[in-house]
PyMOL CGO cylinders between C-alpha atoms (Angstrom):
from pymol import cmd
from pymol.cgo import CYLINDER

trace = [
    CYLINDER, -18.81, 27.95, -16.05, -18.31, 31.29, -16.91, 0.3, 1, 1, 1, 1, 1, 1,
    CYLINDER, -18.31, 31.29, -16.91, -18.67, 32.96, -13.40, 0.3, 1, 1, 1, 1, 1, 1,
    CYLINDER, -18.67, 32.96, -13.40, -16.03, 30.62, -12.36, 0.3, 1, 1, 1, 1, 1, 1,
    CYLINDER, -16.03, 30.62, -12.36, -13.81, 31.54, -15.16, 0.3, 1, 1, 1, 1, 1, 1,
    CYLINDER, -13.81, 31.54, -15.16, -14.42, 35.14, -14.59, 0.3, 1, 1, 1, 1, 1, 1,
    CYLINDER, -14.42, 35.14, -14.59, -13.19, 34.87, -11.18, 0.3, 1, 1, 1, 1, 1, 1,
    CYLINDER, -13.19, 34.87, -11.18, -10.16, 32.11, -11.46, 0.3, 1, 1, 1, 1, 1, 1,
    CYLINDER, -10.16, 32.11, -11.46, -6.32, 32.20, -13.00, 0.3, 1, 1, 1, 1, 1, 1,
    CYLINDER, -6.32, 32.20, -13.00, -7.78, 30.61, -16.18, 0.3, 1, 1, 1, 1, 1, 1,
    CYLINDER, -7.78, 30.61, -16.18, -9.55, 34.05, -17.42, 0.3, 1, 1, 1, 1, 1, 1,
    CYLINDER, -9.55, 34.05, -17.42, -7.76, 36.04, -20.34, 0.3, 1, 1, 1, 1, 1, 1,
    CYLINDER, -7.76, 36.04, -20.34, -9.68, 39.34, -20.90, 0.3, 1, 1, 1, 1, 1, 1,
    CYLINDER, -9.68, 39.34, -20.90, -13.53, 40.16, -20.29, 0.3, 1, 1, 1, 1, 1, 1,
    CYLINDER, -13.53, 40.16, -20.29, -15.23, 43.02, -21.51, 0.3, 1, 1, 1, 1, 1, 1,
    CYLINDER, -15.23, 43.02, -21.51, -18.91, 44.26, -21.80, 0.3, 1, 1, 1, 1, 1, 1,
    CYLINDER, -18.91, 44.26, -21.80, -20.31, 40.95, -23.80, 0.3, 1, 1, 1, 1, 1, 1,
    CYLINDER, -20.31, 40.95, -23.80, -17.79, 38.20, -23.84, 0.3, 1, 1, 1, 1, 1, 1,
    CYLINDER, -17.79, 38.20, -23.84, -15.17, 36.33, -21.53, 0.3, 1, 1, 1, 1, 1, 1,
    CYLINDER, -15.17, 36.33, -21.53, -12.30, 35.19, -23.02, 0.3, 1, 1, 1, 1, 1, 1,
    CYLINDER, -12.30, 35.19, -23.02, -10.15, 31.94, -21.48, 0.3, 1, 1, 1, 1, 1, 1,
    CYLINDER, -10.15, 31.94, -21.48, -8.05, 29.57, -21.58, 0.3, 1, 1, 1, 1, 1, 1,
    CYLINDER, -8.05, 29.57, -21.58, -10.51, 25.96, -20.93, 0.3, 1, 1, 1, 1, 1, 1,
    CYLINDER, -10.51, 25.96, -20.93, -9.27, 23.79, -18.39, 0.3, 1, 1, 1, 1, 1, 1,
    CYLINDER, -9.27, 23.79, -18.39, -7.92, 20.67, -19.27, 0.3, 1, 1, 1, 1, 1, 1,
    CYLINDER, -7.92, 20.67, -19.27, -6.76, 22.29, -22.51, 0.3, 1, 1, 1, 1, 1, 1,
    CYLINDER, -6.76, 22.29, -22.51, -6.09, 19.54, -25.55, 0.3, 1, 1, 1, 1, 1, 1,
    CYLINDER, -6.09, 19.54, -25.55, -3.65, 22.35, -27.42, 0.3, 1, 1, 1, 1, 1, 1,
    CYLINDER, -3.65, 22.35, -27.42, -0.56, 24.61, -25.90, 0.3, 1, 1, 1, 1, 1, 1,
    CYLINDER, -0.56, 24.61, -25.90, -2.14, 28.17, -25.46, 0.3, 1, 1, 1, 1, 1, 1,
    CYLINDER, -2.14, 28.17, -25.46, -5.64, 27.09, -26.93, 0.3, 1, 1, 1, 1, 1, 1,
    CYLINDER, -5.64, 27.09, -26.93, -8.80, 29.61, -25.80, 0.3, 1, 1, 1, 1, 1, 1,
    CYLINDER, -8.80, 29.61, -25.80, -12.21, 29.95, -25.80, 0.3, 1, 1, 1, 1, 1, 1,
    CYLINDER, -12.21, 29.95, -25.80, -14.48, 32.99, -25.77, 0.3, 1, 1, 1, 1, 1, 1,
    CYLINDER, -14.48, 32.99, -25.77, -18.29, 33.23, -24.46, 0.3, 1, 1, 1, 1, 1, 1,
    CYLINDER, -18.29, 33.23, -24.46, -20.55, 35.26, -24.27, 0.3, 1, 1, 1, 1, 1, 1,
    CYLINDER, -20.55, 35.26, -24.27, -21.43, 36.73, -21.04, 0.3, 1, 1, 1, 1, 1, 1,
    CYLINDER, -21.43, 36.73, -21.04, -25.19, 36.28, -21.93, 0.3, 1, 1, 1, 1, 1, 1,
    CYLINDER, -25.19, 36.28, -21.93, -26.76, 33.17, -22.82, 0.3, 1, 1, 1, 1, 1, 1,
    CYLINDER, -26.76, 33.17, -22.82, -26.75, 32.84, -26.14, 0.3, 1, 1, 1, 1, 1, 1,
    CYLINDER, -26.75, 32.84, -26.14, -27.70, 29.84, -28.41, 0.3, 1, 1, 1, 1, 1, 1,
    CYLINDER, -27.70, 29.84, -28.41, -26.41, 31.12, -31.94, 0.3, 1, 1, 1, 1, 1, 1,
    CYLINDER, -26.41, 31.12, -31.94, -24.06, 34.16, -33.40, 0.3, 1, 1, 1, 1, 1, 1,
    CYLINDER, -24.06, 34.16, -33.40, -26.43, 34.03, -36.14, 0.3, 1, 1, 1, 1, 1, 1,
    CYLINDER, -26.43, 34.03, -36.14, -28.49, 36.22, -34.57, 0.3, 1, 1, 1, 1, 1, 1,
    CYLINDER, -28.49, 36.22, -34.57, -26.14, 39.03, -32.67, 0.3, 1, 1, 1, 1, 1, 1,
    CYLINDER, -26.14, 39.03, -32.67, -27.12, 42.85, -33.12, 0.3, 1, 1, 1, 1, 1, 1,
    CYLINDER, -27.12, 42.85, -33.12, -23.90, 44.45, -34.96, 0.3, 1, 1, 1, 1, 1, 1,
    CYLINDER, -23.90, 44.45, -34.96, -22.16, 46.02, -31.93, 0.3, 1, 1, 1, 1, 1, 1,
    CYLINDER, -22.16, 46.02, -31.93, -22.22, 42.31, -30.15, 0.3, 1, 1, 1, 1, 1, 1,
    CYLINDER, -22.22, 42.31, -30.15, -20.58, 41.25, -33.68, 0.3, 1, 1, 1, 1, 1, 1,
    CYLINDER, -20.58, 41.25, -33.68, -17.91, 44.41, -33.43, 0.3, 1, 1, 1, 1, 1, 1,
    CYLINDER, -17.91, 44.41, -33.43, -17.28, 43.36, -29.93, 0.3, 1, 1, 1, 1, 1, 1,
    CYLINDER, -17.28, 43.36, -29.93, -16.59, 39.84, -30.17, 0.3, 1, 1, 1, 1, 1, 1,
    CYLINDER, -16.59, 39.84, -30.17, -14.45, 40.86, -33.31, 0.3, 1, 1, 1, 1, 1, 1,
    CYLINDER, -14.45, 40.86, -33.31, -12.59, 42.71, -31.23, 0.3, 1, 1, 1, 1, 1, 1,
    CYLINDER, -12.59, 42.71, -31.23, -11.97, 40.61, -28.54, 0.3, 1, 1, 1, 1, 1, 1,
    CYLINDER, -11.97, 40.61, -28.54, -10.72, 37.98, -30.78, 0.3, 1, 1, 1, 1, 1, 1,
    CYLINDER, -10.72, 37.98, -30.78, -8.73, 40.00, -32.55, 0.3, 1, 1, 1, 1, 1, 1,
    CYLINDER, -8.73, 40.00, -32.55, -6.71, 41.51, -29.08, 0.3, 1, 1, 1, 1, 1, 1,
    CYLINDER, -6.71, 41.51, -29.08, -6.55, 37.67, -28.13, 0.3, 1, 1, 1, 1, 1, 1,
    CYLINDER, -6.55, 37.67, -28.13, -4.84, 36.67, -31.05, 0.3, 1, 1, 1, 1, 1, 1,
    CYLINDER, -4.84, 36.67, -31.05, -3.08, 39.89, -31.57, 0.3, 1, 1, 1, 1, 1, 1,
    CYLINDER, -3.08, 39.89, -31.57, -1.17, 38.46, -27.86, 0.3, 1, 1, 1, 1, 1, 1,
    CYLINDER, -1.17, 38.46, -27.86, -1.06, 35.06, -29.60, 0.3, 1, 1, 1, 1, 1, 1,
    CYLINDER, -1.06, 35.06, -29.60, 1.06, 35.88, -32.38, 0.3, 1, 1, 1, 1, 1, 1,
    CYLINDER, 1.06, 35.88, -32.38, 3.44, 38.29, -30.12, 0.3, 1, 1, 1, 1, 1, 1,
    CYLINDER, 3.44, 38.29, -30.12, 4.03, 35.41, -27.58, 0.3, 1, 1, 1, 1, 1, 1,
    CYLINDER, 4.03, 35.41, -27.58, 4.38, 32.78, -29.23, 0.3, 1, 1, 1, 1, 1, 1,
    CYLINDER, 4.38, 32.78, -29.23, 5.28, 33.70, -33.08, 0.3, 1, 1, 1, 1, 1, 1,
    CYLINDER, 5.28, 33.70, -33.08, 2.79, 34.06, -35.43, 0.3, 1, 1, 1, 1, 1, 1,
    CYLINDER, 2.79, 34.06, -35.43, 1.45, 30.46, -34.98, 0.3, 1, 1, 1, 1, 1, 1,
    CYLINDER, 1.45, 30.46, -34.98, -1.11, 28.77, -37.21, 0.3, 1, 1, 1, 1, 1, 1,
    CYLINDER, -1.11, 28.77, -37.21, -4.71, 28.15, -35.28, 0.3, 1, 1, 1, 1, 1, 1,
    CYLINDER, -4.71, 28.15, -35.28, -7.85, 26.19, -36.03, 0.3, 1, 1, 1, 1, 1, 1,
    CYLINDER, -7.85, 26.19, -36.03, -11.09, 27.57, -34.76, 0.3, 1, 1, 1, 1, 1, 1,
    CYLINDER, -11.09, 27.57, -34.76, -14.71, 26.55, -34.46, 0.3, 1, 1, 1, 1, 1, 1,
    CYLINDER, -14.71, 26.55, -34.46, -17.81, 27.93, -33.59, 0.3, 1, 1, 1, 1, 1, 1,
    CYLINDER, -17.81, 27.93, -33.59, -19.60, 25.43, -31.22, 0.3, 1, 1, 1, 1, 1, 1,
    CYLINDER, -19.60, 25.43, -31.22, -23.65, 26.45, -31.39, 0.3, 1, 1, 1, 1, 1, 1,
    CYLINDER, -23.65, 26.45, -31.39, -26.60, 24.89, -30.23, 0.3, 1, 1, 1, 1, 1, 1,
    CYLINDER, -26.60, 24.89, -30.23, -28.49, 22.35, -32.79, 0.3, 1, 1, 1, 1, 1, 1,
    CYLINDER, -28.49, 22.35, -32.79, -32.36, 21.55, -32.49, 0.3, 1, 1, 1, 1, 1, 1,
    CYLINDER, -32.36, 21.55, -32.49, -34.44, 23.28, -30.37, 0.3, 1, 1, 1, 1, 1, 1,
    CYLINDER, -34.44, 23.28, -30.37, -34.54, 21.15, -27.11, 0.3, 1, 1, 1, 1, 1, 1,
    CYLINDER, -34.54, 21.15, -27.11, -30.64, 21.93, -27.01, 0.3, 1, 1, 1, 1, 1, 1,
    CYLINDER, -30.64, 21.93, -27.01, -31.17, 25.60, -26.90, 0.3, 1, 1, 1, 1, 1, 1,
    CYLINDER, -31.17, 25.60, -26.90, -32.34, 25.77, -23.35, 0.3, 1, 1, 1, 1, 1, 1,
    CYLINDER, -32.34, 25.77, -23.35, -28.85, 24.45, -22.27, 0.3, 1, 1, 1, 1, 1, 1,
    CYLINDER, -28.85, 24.45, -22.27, -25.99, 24.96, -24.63, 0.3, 1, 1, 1, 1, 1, 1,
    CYLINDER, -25.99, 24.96, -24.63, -24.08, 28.29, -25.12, 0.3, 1, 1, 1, 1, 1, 1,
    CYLINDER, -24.08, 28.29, -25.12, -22.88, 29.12, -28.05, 0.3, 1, 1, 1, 1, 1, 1,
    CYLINDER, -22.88, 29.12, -28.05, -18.44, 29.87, -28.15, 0.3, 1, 1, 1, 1, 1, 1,
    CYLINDER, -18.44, 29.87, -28.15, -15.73, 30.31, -30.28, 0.3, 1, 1, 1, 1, 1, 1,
    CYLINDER, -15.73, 30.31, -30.28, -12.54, 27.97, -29.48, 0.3, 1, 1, 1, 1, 1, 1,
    CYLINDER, -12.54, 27.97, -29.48, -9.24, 28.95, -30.80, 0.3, 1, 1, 1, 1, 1, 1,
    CYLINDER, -9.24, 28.95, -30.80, -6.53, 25.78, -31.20, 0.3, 1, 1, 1, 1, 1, 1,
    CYLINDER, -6.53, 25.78, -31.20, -3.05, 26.91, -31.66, 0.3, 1, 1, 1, 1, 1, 1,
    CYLINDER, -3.05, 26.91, -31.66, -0.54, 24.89, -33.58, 0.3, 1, 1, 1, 1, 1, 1,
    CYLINDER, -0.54, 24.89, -33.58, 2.32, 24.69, -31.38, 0.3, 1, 1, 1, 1, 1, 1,
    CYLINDER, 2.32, 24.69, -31.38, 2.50, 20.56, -30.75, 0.3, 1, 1, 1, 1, 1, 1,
    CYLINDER, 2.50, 20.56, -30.75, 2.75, 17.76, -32.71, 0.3, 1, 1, 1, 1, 1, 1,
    CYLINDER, 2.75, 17.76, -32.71, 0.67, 14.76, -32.21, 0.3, 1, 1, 1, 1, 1, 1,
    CYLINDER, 0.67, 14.76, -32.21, 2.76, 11.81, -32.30, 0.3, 1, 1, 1, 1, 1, 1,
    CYLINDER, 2.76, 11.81, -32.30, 2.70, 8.27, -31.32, 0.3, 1, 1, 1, 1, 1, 1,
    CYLINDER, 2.70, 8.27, -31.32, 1.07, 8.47, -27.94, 0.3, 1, 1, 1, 1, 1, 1,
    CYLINDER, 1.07, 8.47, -27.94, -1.28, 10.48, -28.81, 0.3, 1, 1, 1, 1, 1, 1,
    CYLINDER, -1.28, 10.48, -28.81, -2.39, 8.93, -32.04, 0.3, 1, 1, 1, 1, 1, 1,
    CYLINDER, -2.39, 8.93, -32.04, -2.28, 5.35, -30.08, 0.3, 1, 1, 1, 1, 1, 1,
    CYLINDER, -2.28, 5.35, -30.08, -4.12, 6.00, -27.06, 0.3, 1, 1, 1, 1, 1, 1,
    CYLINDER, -4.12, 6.00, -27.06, -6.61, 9.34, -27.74, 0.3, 1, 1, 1, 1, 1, 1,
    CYLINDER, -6.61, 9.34, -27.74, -4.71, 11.71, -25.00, 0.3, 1, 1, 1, 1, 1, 1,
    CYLINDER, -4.71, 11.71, -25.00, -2.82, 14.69, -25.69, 0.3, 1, 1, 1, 1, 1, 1,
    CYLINDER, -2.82, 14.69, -25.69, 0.17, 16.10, -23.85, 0.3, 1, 1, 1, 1, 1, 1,
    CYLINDER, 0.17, 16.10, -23.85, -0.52, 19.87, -23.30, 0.3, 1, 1, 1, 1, 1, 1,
    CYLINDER, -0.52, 19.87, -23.30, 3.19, 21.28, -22.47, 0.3, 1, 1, 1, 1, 1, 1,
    CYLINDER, 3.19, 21.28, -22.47, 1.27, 24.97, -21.20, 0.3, 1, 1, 1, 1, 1, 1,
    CYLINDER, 1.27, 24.97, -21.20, -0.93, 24.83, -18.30, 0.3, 1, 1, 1, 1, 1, 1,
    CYLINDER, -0.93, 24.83, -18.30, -4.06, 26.63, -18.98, 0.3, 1, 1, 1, 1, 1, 1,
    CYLINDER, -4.06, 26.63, -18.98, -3.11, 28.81, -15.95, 0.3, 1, 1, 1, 1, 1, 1,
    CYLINDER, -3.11, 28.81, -15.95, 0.19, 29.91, -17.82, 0.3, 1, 1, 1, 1, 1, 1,
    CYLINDER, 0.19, 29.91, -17.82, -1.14, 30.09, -21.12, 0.3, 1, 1, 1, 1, 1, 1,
    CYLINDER, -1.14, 30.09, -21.12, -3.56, 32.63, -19.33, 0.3, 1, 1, 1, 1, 1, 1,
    CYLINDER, -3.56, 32.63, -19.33, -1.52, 34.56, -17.79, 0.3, 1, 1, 1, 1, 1, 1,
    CYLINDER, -1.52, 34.56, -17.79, 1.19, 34.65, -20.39, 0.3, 1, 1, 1, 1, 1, 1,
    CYLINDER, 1.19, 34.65, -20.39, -1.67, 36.12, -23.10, 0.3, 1, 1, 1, 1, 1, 1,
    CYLINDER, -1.67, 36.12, -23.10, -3.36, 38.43, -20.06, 0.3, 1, 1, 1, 1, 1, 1,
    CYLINDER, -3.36, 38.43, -20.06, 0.17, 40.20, -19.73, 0.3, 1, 1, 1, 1, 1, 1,
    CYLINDER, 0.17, 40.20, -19.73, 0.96, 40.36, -23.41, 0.3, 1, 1, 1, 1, 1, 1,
    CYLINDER, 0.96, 40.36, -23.41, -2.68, 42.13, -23.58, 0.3, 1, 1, 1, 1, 1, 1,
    CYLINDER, -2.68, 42.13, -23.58, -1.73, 44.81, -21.23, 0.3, 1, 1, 1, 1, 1, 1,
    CYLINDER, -1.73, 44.81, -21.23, 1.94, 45.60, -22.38, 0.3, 1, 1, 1, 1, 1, 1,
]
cmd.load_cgo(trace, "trace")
């Protein structure tokens, strides 16, 4: 997943450890996610300039979040792998869920979401933010 990322519309900023992007198929208007580059099961266990670096990177990502789109509340989770027979396949990620919709009837009735913001603009609304 991520060396398709890396090389499609959908990617927001890389650097030396992580990929940042916005997930296709997106639930929430601008929502991203951020990888590492290596496989990694758990954060818990990141030397400090991996920790530094994926500080970083969220903080530029959100640092374009607020100037695009106005200081918007976000939820985000840390997805890691549980049990040891998941480690061999899951990778551990951070994904960041804006605020910017509100669920109303059709979603709450039927379990989909209307995304208003492609993935592919959300991306490449936050990539040029980054580099102004």
């Amino acid at each position: 997943m991520i060396e398709n990322e890396k090389k499609g519309p959908r990617l927001i900023l890389e650097n030396s450890n992580f990929v940042a992007f916005a997930p296709w198929a997106s639930v929430n208007p601008m929502e991203f996610w951020i990888f590492p580059k290596k496989h990694e099961t758990s954060l818990l266990d990141m030397p400090q300039n991996k920790v530094e670096t994926l500080a970083q990177t969220l903080k530029t990502c959100l640092r374009a979040l607020k100037k695009l789109v106005n200081d918007p509340p976000y939820n985000y989770g840390f997805h890691m792998a549980i049990g040891k027979e998941a480690r061999k396949y899951y990778h551990w990620h951070l994904e960041v869920y804006p605020k910017l919709a509100i669920w109303a009837g059709f979603e709450k009735s039927t379990g989909m979401y209307i995304n208003t913001v492609t993935p592919e603009t959300a991306a490449e609304s936050l990539r040029e933010t980054i580099s102004q």
